[in-house]
N, C-alpha and C positions, 0 to 999 in steps of 0.2 A: 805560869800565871803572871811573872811580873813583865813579863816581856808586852802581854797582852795589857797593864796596867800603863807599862808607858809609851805603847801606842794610843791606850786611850786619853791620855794627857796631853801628849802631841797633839792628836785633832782634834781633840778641844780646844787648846790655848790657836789652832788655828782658825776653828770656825769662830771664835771670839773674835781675833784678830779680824775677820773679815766682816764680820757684823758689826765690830766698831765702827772702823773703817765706812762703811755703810751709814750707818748713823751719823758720823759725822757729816760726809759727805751733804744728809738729808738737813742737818740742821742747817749747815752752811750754806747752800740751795734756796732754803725756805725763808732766810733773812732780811727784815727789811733793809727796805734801802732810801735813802734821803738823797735828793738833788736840787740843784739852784741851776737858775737862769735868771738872766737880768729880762729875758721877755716873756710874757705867758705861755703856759706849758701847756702845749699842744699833744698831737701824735705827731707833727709837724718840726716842731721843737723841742722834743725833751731830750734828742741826742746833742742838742748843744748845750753842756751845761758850763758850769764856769764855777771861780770864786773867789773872785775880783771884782769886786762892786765899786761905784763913786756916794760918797756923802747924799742922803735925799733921795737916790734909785730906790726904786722897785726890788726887792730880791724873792722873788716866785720860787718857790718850793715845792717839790711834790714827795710825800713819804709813800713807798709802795709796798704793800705789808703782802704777801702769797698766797701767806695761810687765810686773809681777814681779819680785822679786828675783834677781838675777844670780847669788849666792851662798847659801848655806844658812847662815851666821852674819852678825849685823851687830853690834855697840858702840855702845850706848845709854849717851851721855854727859852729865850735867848740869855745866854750868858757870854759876860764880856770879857777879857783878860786884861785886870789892870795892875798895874806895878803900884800901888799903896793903899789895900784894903787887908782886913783883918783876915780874910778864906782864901788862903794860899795863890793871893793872885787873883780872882775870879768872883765877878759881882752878878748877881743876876740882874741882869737889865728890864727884861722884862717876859712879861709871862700871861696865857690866855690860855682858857678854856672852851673847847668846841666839844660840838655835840657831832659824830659820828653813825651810822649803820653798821649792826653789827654784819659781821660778812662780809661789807665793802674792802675791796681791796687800795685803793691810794685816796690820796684827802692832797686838795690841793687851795693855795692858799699864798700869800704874800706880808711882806713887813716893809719899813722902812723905817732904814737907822740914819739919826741925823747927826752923828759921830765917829768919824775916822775910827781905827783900833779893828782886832783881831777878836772876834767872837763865836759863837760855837753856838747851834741848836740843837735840842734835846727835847723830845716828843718822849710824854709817858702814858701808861697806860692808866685808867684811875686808880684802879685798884692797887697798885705799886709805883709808889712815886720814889722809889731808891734807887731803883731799876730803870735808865730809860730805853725804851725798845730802839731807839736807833738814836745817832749822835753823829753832826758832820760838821764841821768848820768853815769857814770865809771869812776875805780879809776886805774894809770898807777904807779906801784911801780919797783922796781929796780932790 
């Protein structure tokens, strides 16, 4: 009997092992994903991205969500990293709310920073604004 008890333990802890495995994989898969281009994003263009911008450019964005958006609004938030504010470095610079389709899969859209400095975008979903669904960086020099 115990021989049969720690074969059954083995292939457990292995079909586990594989189902994780699995799952991760799915979540990692299904992840949005954010990109920049200094020119409108095409089908044409969204393999060129970049994120090295000049002061007063265009910086075109596309967020591509797999699964859809859960919500019909997100907050598209740019944050800046500056060396003398009270939040560990990091001011929010600025920040908008758009309305979305739930289901749609990317939201494309544009800013323009009139400030050299290194900054970061961060798209949330309404309902969780702790969490943001995706987060990517660029640098704006002169």
């Amino acid at each position: 009997m115990k021989i049969y008890s720690k074969y059954f333990v083995v292939l457990f802890l292995c079909f586990t092992a594989i189902f994780m495995s699995g799952w991760r994989f799915h979540l990692k898969k299904n992840r949005p994903l954010l990109l920049f281009n200094s020119r409108p994003i095409t089908a044409q263009t969204i393999n060129y991205t970049t994120r090295y911008f000049r002061v007063g450019q265009k910086i075109h964005f596309i967020m591509i969500v797999p699964l859809g958006f859960k919500d019909d609004h997100i907050r598209v938030q740019l944050v800046k990293k500056e060396e003398k504010t009270q939040h560990w470095g990091y001011k929010v610079y600025w920040a908008q709310d758009y309305q979305v389709q739930k289901g749609d899969n990317s939201f494309i859209s544009y800013i323009v920073v009139p400030e050299k400095g290194y900054y970061f975008l961060q798209i949330f979903e309404f309902n969780d604004f702790d969490w943001p669904l995706v987060r990517n960086d660029f640098w704006v020099r002169e």
